[in-house]
PDBQT receptor file of N, H, CA, C and O in Angstrom, charges set to zero:
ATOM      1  N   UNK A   1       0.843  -1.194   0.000  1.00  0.00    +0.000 N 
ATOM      2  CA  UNK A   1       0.000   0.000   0.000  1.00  0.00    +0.000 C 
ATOM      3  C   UNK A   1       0.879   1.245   0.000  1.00  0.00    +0.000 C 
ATOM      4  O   UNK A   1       1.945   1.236   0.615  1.00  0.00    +0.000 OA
ATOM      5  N   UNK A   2       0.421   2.415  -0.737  1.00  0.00    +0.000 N 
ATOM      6  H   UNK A   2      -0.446   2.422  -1.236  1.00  0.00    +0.000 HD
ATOM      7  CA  UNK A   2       1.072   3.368  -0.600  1.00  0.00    +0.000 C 
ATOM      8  C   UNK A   2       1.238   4.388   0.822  1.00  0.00    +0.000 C 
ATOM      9  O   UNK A   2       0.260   4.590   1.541  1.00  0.00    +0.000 OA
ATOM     10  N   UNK A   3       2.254   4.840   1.048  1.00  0.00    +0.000 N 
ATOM     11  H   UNK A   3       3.049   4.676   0.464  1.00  0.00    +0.000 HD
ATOM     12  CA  UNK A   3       1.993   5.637   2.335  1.00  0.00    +0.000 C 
ATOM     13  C   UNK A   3       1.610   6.940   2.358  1.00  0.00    +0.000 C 
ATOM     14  O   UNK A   3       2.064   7.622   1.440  1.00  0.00    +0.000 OA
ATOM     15  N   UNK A   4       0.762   7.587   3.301  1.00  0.00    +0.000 N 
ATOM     16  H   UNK A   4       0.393   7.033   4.047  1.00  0.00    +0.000 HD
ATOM     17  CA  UNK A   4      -0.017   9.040   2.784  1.00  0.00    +0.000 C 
ATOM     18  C   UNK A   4       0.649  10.014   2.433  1.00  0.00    +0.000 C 
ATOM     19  O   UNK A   4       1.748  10.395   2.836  1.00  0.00    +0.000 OA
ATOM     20  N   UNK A   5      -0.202  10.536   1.469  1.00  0.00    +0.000 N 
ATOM     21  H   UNK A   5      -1.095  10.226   1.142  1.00  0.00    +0.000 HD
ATOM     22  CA  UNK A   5       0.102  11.886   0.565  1.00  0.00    +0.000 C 
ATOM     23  C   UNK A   5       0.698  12.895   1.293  1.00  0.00    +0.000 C 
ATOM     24  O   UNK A   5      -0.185  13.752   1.265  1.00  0.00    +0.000 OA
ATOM     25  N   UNK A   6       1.948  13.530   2.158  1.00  0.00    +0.000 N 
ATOM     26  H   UNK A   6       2.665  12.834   2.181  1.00  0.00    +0.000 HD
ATOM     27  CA  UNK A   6       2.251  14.337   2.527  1.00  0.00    +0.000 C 
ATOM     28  C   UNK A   6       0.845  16.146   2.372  1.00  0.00    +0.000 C 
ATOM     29  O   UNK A   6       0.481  16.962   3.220  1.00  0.00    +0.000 OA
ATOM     30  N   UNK A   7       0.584  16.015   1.152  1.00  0.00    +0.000 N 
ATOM     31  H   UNK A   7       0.879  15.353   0.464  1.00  0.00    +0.000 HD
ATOM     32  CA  UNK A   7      -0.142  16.801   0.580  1.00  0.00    +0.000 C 
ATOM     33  C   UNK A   7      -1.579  17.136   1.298  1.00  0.00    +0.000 C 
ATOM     34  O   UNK A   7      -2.059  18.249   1.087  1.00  0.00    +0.000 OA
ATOM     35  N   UNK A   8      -2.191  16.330   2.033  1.00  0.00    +0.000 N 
ATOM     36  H   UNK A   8      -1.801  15.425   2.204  1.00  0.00    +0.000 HD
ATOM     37  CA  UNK A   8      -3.678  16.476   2.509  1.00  0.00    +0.000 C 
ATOM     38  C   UNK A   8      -3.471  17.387   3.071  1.00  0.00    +0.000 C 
ATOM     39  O   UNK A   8      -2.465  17.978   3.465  1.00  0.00    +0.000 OA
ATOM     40  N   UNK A   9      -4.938  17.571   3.133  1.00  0.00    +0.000 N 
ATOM     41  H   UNK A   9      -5.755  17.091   2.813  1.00  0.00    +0.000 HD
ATOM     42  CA  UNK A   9      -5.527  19.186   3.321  1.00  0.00    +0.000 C 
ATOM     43  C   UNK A   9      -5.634  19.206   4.911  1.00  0.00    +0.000 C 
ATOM     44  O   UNK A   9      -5.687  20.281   5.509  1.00  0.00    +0.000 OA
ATOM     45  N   UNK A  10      -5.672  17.725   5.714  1.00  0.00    +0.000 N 
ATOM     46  H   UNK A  10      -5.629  16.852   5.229  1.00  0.00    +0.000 HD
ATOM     47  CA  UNK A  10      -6.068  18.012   7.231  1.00  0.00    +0.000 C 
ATOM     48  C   UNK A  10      -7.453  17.062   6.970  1.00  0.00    +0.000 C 
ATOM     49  O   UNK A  10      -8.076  16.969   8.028  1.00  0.00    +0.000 OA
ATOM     50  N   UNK A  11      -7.853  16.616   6.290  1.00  0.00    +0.000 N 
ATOM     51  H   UNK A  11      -7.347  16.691   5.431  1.00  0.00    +0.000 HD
ATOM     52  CA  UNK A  11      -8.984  16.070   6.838  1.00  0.00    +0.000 C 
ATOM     53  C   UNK A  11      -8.931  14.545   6.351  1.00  0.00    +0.000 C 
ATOM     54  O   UNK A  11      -9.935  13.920   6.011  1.00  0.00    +0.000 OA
ATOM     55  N   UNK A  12      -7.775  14.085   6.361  1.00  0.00    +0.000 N 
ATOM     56  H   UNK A  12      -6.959  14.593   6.637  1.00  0.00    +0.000 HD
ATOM     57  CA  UNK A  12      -7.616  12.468   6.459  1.00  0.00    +0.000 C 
ATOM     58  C   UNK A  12      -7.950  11.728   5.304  1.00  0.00    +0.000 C 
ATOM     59  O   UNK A  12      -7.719  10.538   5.086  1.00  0.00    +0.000 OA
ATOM     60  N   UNK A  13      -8.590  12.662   4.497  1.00  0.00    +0.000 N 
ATOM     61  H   UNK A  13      -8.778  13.628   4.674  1.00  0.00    +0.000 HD
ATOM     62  CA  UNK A  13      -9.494  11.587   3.133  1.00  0.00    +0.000 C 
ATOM     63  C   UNK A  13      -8.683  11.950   1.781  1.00  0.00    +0.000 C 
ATOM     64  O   UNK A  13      -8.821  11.228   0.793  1.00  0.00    +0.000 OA
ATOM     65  N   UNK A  14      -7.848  13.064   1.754  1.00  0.00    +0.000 N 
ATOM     66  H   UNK A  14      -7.736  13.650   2.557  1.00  0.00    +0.000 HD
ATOM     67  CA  UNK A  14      -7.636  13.162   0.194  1.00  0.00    +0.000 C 
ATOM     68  C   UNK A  14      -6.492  12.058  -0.575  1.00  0.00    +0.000 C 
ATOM     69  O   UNK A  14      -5.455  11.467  -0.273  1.00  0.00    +0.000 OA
ATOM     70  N   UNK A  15      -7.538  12.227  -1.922  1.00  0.00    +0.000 N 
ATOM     71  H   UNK A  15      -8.380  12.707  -2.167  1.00  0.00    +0.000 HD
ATOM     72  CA  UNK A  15      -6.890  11.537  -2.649  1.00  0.00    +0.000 C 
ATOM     73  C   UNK A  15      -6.540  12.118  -3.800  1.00  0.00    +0.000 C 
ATOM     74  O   UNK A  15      -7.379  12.323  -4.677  1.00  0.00    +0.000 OA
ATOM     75  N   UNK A  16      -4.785  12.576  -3.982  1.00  0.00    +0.000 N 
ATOM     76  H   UNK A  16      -4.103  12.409  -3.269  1.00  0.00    +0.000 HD
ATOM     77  CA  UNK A  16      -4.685  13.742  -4.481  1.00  0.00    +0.000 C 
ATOM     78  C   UNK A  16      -4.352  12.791  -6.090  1.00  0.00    +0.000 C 
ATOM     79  O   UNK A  16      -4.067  11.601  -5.964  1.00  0.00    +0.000 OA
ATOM     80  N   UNK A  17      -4.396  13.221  -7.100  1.00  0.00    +0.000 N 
ATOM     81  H   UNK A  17      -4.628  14.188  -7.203  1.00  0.00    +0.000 HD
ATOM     82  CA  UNK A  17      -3.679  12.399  -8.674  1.00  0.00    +0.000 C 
ATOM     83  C   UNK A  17      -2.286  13.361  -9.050  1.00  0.00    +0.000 C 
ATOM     84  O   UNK A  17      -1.529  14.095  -8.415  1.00  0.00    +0.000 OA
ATOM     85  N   UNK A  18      -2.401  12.981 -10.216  1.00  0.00    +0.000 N 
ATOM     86  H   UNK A  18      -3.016  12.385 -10.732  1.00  0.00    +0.000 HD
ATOM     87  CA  UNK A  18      -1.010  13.547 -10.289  1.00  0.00    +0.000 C 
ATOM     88  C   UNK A  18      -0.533  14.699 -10.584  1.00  0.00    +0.000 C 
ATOM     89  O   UNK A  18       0.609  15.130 -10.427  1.00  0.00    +0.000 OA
ATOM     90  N   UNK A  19      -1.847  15.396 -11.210  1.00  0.00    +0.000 N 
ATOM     91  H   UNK A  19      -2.775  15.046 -11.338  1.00  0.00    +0.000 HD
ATOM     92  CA  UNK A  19      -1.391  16.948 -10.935  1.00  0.00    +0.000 C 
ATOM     93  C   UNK A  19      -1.984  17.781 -10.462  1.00  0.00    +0.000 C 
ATOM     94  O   UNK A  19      -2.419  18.833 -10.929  1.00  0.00    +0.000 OA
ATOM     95  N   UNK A  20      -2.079  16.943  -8.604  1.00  0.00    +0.000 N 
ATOM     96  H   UNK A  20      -1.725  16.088  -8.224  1.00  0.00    +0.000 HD
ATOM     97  CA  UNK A  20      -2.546  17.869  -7.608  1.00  0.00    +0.000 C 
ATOM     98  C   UNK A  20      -3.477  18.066  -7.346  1.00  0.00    +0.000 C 
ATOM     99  O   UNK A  20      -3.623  18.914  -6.466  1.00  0.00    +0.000 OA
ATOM    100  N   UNK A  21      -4.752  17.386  -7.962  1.00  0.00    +0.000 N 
ATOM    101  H   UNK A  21      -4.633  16.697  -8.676  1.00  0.00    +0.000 HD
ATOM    102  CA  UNK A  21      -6.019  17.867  -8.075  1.00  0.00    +0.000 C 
ATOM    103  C   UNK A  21      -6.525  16.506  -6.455  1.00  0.00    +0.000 C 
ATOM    104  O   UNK A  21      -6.316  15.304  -6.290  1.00  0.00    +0.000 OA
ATOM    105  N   UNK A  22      -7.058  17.332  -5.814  1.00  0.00    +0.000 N 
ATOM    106  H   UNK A  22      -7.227  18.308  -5.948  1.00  0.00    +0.000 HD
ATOM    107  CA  UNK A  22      -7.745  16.300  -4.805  1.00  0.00    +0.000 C 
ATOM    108  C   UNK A  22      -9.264  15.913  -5.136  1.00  0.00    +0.000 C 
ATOM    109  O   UNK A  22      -9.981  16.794  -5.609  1.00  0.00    +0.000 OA
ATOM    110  N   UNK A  23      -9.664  14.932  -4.961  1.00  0.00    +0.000 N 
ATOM    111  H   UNK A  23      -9.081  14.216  -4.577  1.00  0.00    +0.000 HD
ATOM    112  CA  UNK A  23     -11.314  14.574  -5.190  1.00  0.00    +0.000 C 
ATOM    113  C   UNK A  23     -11.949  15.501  -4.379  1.00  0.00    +0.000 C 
ATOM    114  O   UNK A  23     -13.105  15.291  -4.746  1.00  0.00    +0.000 OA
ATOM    115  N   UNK A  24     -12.041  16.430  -3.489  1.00  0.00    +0.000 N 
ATOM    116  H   UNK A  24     -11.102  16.601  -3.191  1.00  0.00    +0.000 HD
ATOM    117  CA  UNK A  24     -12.610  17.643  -3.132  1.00  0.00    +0.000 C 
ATOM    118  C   UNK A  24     -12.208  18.602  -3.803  1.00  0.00    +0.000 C 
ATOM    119  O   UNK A  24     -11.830  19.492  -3.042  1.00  0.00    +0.000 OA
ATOM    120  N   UNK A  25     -12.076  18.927  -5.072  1.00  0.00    +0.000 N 
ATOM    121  H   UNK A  25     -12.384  18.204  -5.691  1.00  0.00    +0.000 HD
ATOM    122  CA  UNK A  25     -11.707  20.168  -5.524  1.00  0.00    +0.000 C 
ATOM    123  C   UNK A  25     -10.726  20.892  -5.163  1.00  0.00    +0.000 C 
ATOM    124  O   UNK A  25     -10.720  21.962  -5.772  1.00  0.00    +0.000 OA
ATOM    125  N   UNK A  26      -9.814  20.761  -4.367  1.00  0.00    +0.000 N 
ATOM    126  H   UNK A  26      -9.818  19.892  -3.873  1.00  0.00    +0.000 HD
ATOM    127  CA  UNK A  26      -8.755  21.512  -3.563  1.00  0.00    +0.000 C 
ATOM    128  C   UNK A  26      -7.574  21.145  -4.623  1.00  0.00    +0.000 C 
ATOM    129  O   UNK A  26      -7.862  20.064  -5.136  1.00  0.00    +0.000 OA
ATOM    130  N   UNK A  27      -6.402  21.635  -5.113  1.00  0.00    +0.000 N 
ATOM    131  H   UNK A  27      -6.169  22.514  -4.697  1.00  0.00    +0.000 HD
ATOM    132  CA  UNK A  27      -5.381  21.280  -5.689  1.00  0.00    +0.000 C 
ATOM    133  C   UNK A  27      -4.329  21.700  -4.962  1.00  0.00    +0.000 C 
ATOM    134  O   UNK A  27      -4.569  22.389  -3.971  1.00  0.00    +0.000 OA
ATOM    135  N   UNK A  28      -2.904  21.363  -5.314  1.00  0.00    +0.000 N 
ATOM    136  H   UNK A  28      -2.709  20.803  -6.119  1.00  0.00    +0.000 HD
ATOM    137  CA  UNK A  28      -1.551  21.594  -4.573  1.00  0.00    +0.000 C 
ATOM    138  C   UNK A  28      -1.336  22.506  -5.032  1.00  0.00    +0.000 C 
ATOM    139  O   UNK A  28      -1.436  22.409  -6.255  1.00  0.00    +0.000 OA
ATOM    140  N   UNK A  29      -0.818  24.313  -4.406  1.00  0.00    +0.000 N 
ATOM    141  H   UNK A  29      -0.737  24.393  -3.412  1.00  0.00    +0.000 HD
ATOM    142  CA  UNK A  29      -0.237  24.934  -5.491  1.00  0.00    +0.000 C 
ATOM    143  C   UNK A  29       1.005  25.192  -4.594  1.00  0.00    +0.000 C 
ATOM    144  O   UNK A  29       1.214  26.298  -4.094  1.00  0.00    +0.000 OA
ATOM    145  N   UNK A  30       2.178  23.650  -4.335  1.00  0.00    +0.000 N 
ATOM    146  H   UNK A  30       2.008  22.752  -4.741  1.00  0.00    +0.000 HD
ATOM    147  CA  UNK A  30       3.707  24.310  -3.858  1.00  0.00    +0.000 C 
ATOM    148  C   UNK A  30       3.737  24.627  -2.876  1.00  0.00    +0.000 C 
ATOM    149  O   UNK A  30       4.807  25.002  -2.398  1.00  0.00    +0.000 OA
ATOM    150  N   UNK A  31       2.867  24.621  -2.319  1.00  0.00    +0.000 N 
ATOM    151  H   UNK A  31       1.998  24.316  -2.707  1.00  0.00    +0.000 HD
ATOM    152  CA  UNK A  31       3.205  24.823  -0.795  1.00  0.00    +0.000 C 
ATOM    153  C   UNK A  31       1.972  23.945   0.047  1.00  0.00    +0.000 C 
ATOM    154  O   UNK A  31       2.453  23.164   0.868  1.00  0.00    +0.000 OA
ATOM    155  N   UNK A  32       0.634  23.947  -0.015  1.00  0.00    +0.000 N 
ATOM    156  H   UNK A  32       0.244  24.581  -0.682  1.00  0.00    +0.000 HD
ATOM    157  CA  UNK A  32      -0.562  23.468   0.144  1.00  0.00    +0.000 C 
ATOM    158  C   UNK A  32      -1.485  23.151  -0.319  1.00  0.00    +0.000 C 
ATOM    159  O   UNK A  32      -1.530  23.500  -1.499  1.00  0.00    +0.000 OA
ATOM    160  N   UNK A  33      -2.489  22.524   0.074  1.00  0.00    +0.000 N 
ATOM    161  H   UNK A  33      -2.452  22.241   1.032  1.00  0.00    +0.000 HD
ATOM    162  CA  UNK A  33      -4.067  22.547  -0.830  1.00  0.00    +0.000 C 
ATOM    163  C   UNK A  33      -4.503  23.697  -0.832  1.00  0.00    +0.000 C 
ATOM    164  O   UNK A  33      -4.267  24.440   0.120  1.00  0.00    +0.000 OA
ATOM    165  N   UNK A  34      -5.169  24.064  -1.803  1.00  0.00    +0.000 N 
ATOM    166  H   UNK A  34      -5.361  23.460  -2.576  1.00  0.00    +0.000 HD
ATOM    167  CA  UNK A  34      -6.186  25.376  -1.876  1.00  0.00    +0.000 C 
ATOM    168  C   UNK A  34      -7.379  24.941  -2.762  1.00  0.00    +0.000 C 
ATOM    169  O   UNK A  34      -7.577  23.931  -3.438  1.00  0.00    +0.000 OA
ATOM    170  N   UNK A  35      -8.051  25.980  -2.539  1.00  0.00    +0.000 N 
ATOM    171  H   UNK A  35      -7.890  26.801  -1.991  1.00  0.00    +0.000 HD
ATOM    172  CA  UNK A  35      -9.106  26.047  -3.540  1.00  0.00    +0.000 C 
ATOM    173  C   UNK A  35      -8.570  26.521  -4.873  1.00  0.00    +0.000 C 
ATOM    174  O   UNK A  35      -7.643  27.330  -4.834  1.00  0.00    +0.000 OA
ATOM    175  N   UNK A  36      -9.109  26.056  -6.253  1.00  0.00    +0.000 N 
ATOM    176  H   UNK A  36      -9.863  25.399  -6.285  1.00  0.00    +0.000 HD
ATOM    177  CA  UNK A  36      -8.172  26.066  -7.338  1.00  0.00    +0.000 C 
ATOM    178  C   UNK A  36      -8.921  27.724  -8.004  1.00  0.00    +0.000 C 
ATOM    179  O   UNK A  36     -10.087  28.088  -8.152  1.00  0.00    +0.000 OA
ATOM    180  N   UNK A  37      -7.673  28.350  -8.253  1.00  0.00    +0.000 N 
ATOM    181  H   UNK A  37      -6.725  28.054  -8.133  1.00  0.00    +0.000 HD
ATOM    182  CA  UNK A  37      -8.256  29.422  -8.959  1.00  0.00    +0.000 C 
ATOM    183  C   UNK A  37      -9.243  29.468 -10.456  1.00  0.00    +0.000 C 
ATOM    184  O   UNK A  37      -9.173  28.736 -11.443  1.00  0.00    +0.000 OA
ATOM    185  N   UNK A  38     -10.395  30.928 -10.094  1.00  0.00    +0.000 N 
ATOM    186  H   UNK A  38     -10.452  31.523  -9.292  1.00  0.00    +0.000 HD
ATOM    187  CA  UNK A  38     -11.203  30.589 -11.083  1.00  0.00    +0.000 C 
ATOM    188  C   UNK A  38     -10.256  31.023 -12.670  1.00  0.00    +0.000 C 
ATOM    189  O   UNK A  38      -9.191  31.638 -12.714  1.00  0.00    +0.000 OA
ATOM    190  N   UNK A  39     -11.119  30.429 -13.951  1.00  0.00    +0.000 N 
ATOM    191  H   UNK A  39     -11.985  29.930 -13.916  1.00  0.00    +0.000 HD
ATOM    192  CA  UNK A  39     -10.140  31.263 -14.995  1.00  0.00    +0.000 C 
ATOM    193  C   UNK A  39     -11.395  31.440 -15.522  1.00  0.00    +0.000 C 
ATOM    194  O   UNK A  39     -12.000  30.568 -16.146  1.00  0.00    +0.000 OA
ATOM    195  N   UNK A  40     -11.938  32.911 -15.213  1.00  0.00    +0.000 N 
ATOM    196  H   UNK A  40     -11.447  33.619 -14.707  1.00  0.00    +0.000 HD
ATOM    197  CA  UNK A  40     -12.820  32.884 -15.746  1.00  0.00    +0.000 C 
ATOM    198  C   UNK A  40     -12.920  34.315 -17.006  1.00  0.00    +0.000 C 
ATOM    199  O   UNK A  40     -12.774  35.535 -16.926  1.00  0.00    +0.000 OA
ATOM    200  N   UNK A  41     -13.177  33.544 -17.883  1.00  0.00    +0.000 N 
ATOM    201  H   UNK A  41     -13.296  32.553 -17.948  1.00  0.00    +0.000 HD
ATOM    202  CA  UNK A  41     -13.100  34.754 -19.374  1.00  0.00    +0.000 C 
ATOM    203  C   UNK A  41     -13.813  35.833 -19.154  1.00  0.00    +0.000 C 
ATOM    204  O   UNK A  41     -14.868  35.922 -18.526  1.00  0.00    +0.000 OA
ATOM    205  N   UNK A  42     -12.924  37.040 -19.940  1.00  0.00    +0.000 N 
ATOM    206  H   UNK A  42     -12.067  36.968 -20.450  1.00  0.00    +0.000 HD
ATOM    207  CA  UNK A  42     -14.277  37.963 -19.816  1.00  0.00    +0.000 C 
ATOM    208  C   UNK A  42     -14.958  37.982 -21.064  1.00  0.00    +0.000 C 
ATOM    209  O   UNK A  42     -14.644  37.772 -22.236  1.00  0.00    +0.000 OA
ATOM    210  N   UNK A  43     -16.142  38.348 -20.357  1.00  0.00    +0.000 N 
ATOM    211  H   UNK A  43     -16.397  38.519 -19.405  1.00  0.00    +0.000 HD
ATOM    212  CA  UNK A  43     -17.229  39.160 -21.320  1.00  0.00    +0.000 C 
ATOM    213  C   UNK A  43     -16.765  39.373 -22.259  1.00  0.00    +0.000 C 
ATOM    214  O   UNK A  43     -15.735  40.009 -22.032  1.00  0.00    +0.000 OA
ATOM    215  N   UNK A  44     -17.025  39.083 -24.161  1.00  0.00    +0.000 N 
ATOM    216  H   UNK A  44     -17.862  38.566 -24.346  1.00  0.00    +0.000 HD
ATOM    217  CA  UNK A  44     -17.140  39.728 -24.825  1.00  0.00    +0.000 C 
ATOM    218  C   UNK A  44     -17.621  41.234 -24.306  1.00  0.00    +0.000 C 
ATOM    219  O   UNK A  44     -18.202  41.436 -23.239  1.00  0.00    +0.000 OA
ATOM    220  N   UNK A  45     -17.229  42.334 -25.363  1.00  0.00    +0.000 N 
ATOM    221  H   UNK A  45     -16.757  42.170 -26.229  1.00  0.00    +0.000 HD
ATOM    222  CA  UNK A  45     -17.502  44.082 -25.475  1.00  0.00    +0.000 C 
ATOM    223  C   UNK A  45     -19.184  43.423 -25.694  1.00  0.00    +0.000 C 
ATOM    224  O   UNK A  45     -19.569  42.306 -26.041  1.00  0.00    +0.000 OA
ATOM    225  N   UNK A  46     -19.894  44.627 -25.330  1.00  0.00    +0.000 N 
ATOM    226  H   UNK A  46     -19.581  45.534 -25.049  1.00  0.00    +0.000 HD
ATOM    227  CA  UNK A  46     -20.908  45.129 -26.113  1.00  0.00    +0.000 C 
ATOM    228  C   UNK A  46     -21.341  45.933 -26.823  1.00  0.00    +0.000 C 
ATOM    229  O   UNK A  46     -20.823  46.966 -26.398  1.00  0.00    +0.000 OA
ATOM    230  N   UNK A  47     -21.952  46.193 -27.640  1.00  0.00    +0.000 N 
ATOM    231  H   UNK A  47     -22.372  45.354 -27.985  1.00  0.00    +0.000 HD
ATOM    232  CA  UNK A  47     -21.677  47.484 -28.459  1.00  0.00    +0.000 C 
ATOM    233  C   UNK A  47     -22.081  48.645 -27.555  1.00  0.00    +0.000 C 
ATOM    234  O   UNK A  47     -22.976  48.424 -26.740  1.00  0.00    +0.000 OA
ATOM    235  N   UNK A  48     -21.410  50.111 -27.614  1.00  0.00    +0.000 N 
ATOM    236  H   UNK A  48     -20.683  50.291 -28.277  1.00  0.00    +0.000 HD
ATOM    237  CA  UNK A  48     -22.171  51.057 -27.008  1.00  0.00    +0.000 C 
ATOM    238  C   UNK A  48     -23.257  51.556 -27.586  1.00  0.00    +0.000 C 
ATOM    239  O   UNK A  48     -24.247  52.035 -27.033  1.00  0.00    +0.000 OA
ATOM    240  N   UNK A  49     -23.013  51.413 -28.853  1.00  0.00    +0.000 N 
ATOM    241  H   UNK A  49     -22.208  51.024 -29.302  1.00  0.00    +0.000 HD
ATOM    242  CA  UNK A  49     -24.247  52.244 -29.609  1.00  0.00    +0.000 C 
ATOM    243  C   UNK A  49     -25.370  51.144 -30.760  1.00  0.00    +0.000 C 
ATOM    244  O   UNK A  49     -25.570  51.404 -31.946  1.00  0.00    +0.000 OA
ATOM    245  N   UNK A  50     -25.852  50.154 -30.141  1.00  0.00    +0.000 N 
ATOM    246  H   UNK A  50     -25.689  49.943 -29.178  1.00  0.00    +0.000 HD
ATOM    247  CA  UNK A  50     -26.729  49.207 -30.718  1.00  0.00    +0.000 C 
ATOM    248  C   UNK A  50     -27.443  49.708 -31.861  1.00  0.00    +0.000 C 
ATOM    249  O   UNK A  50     -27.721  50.907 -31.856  1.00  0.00    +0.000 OA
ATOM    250  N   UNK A  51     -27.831  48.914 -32.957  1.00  0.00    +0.000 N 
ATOM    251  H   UNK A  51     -27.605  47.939 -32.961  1.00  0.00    +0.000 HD
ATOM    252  CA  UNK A  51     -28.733  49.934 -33.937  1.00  0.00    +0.000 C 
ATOM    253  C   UNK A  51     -29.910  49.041 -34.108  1.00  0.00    +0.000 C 
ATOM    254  O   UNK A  51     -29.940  48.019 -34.794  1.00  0.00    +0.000 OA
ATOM    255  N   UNK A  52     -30.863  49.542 -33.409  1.00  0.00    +0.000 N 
ATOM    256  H   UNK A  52     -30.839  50.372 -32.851  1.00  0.00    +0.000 HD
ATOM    257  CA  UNK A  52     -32.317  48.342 -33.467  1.00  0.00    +0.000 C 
ATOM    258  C   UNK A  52     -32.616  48.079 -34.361  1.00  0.00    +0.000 C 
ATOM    259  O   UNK A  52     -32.028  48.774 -35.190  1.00  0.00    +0.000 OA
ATOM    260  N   UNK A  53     -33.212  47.461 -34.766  1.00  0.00    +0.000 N 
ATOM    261  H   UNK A  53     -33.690  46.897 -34.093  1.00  0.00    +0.000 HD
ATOM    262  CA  UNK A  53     -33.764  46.833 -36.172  1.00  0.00    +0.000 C 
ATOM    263  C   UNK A  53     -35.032  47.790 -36.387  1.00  0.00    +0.000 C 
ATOM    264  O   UNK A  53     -35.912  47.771 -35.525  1.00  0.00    +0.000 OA
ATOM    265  N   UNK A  54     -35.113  48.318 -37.091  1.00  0.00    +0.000 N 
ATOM    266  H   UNK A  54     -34.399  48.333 -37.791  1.00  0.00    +0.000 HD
ATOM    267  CA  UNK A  54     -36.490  49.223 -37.160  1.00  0.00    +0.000 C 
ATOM    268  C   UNK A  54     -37.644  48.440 -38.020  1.00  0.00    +0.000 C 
ATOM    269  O   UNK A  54     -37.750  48.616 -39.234  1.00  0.00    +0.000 OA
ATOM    270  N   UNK A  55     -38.115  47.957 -37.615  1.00  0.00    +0.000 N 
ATOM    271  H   UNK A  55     -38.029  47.814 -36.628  1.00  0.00    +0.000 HD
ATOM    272  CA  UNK A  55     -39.207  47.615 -38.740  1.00  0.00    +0.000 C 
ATOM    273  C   UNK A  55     -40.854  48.796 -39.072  1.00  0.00    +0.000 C 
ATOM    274  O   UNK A  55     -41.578  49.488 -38.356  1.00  0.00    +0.000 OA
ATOM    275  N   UNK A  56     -40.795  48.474 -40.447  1.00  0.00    +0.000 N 
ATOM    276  H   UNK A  56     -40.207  47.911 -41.029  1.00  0.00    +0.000 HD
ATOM    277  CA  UNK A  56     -41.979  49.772 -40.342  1.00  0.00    +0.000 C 
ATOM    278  C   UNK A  56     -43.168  48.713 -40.987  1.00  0.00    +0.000 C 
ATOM    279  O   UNK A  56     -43.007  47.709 -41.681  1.00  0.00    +0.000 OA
ATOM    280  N   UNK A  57     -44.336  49.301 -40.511  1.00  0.00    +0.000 N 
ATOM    281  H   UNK A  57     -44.467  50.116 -39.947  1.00  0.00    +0.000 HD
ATOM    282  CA  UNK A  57     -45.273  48.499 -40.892  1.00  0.00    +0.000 C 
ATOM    283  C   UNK A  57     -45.537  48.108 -42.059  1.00  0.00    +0.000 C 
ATOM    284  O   UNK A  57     -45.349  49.076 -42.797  1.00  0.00    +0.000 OA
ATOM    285  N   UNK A  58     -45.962  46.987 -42.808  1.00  0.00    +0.000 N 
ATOM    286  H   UNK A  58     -46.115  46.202 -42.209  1.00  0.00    +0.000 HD
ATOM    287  CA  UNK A  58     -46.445  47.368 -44.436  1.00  0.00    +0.000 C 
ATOM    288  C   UNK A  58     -47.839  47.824 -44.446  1.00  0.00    +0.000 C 
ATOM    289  O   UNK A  58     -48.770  47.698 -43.651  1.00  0.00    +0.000 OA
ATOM    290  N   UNK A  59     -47.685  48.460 -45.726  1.00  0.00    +0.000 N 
ATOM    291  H   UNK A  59     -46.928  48.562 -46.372  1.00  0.00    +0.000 HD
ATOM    292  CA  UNK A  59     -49.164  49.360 -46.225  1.00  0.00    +0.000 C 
ATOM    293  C   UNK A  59     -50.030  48.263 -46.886  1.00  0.00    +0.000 C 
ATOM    294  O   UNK A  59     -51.135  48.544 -47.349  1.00  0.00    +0.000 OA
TER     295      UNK A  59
């Protein structure tokens, strides 16, 4: 059997793979577990000046 992960977070259960990722979401970043940072994209721009679609009635 392997002997424990130096790496756990403190609560006896993790099971970390190989790049750090624990089955609770927590990963290693080099020093400890953490919560893994978000990468979260931005927003496309929006236009400032939208041009509505005008529709005009037919006659």
């Amino acid at each position: 059997m392997k002997s424990p992960d130096k790496r756990c977070c403190g609560s006896g259960v993790c099971i970390i793979n190989d790049a750090g990722e624990c089955w609770c979401g927590q990963v290693w970043d080099g020093e400890k577990m953490a919560a893994p940072k978000l990468n979260i994209k931005p927003a496309p721009p929006k236009d400032q000046n939208p041009s509505p679609e005008k529709t005009e009635p037919e006659l």
